[in-house]
Steps between C-alpha positions, in 0.01 A plus 500: 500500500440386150265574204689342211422206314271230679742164456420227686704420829418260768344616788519304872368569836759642738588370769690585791791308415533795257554793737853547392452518110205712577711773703729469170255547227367768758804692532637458124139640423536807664860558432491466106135633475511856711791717359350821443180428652596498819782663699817302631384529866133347380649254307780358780184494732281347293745224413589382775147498727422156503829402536549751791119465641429125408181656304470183247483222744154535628290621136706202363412218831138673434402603179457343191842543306595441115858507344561510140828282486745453198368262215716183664377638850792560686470839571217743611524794251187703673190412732197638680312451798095553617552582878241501601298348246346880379842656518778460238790546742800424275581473163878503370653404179906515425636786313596188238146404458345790498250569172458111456110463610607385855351717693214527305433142521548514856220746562271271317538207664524702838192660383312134398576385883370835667154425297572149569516596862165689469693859463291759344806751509807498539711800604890578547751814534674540208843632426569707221631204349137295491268748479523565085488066507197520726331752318556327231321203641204683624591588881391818515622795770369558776706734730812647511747473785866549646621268713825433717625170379838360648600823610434718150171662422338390179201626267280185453115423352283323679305278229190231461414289195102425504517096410203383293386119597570220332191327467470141637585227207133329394495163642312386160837573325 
């Protein structure tokens, strides 16, 4: 995940023409991101779930996606996805783009749809990777929990983010 400087990078709805770069950004995620975090069993699981399970196809058919691409566009450097529309399901960024704002401008505009949406909350699990990002952000904790996940057991946080309205625009202008 990233906290680093907030550039500006284009952001695009996914679609599911992307599957395949998404099980890349997913998988180069995990494997630069979790050394010493996680053990080598966790880590082989965890990288290769949705490649093994098919676990991106339906939040990405489903949910409302993002991708932060590359400034010419040609590649999707890390992405996010409301599934359903109170739930952040996914959110991945590249070992290479990590610290850039990505992922931070992600949950924004993720978070802009939910309250588009009418979303009061929104609520995830979070890694040990996104939880000091999400905290950051506001989510807050709400339980604690181990859970098998591709065949390893994990220690993940449960998490909601109250979302204060945006009031309507004024019709006067």
């Amino acid at each position: 995940m990233d906290s680093g400087p907030h550039r500006s990078f284009p952001l695009r709805r996914l679609q599911p023409a992307d599957h395949n770069e998404l099980l890349a950004v997913y998988r180069d995620a995990v494997l630069s991101q979790t050394a010493g975090r996680y053990s080598q069993p966790q880590i082989e699981a965890w990288a290769h779930h949705p490649a093994r399970s098919g676990a991106l196809r339906q939040p990405l058919a489903e949910g409302y996606g993002l991708a932060s691409t590359t400034l010419d566009r040609t590649s999707i450097e890390a992405f996010g996805v409301l599934h359903p529309g109170d739930r952040l399901a996914l959110l991945y960024c590249r070992g290479r783009a990590c610290r850039q704002g990505r992922a931070g401008a992600i949950l924004s505009a993720l978070e802009g749809e939910a309250r588009r949406q009418g979303q009061r909350q929104l609520r995830t699990e979070a890694s040990q990777l996104s939880r000091p990002l999400l905290e950051r952000r506001g989510w807050l904790v709400e339980a604690e929990e181990t859970v098998l996940f591709g065949g390893a057991w994990f220690q993940r946080w449960r998490m909601i983010k109250p979302l204060i309205p945006i009031p309507p625009a004024d019709p006067r202008g």
